[in-house]
Structures are given as structure tokens and as C-alpha cells.
C-alpha positions as CSV (number, residue, x, y, z in Angstrom):
1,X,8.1,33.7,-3.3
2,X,5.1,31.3,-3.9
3,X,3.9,33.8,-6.8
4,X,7.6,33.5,-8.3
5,X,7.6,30.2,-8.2
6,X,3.8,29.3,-9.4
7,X,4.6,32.0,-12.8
8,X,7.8,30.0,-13.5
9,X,6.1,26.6,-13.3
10,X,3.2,27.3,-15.5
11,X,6.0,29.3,-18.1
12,X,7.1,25.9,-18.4
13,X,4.0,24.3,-18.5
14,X,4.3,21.9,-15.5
15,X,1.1,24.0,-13.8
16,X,-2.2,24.6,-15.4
17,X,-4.0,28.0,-14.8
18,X,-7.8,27.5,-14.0
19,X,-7.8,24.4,-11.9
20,X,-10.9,23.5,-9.4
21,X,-9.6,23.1,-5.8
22,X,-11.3,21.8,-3.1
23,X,-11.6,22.8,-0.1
24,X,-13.1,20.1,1.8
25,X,-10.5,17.1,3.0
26,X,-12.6,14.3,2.8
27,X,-11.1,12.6,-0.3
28,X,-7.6,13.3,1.6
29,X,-9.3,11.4,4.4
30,X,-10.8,8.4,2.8
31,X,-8.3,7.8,0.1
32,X,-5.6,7.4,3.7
33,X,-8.5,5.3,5.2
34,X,-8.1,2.6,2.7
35,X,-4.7,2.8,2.2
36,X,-4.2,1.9,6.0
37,X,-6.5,-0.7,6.0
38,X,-4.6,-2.5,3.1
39,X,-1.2,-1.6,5.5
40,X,-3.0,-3.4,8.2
41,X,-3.5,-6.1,6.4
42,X,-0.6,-6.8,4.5
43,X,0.9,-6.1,8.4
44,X,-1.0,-8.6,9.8
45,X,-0.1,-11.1,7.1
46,X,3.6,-10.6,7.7
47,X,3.3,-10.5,11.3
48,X,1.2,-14.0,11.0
49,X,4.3,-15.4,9.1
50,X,6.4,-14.6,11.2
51,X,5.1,-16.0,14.1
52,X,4.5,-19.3,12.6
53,X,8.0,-19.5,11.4
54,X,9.0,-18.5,15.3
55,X,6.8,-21.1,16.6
56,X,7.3,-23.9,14.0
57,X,10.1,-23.2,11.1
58,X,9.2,-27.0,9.7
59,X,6.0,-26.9,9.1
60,X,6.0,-23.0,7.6
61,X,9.3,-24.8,5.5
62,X,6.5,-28.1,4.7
63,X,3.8,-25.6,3.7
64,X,4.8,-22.2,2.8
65,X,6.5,-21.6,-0.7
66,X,8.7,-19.6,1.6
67,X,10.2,-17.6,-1.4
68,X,6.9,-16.2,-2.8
69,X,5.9,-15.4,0.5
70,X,9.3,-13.4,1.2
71,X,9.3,-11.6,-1.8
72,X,5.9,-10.9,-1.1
73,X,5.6,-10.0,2.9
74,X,9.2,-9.9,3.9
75,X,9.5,-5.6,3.7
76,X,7.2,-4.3,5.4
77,X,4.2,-3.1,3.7
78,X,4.3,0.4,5.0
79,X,8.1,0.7,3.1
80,X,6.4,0.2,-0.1
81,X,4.5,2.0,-2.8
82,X,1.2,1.1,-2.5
83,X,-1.4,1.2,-5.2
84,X,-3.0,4.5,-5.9
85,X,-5.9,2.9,-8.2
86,X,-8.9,1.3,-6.5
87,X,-8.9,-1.4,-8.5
88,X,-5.0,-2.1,-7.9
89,X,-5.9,-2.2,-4.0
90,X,-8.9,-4.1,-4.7
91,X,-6.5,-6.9,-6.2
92,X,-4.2,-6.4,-3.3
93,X,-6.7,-6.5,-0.7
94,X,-8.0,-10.1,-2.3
95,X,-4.4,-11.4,-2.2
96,X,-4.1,-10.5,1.7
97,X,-7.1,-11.9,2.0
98,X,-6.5,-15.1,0.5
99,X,-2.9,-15.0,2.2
100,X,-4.3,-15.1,5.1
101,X,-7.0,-18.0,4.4
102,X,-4.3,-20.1,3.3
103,X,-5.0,-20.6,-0.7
């Protein structure tokens, strides 16, 4: 079945013959690495949030341009697409961080 279906797919050029595979998982590994580290942070952002606006909806109201910040942190971050390019986590990554340092 798998030979059937490989022969159609490269009949309609949507598969490539000749490709290098590897057969070593470590780019599986660290390419889910840092995408859970930028879950856990965005995670721990939204989590942060939310307590403050548990413990004291005023001042997160006084302080918080609570709109942005929904948009931003309201989903959680593991329902979302994250970025596949290292520069587009990069760029997320700095925007938790400064999330979280309050600029």
C-alpha cells in the first residue's frame, strides 16, 4: 500500500525521488526542546497574568494594556502555531521575556 501510494505521489510531483534521510532523531529532539521552552514560557506569562488579575483586578486594570495582553496570552500558547523559524522564536522568546520583566 505504502509503495502505491509513494508512486502516485511522486506521479504528481508532490514527492521527490532521491532524498537524504536521516536516521538519527536528534533534530526531532532539539527542534521539540525549544519549542517547549518557548510553551513554558509564554505558559508562565499567561499563568503570571492571571494570577495578578485573581489577586488584584485594579491594579492589572491601572497597569496592564489588558487588550494587548489578551490578544496576546489569553489562548493558551500550546493551542497555537508556533514559529518554525529560529529567528521567529528568537523574537518570541524576547517578547516573553520582556513580558515578563514588565516593559
Amino acid at each position: 500500500m505504502l509503495d502505491l501510494l509513494v508512486a502516485r505521489l511522486v506521479e504528481q510531483d508532490l514527492l521527490a525521488a532521491g532524498g537524504k534521510q536521516r536516521t538519527d532523531s536528534t533534530h526531532v529532539v532539539a527542534a521539540v526542546r525549544d519549542l517547549n521552552r518557548l510553551e513554558l514560557a509564554g505558559e508562565a506569562v499567561r499563568a503570571a497574568l492571571e494570577a495578578l488579575t485573581c489577586a488584584d483586578p485594579d491594579w492589572v486594570a491601572q497597569s496592564v494594556d489588558v487588550a494587548s495582553w489578551s490578544r496576546r496570552y489569553g489562548p493558551r500558547v500550546d493551542s497555537r502555531r508556533l514559529p518554525t523559524s529560529r529567528t521567529r522564536q528568537q523574537k518570541l522568546a524576547v517578547d516573553f521575556t520582556r513580558a515578563t520583566a514588565g516593559t
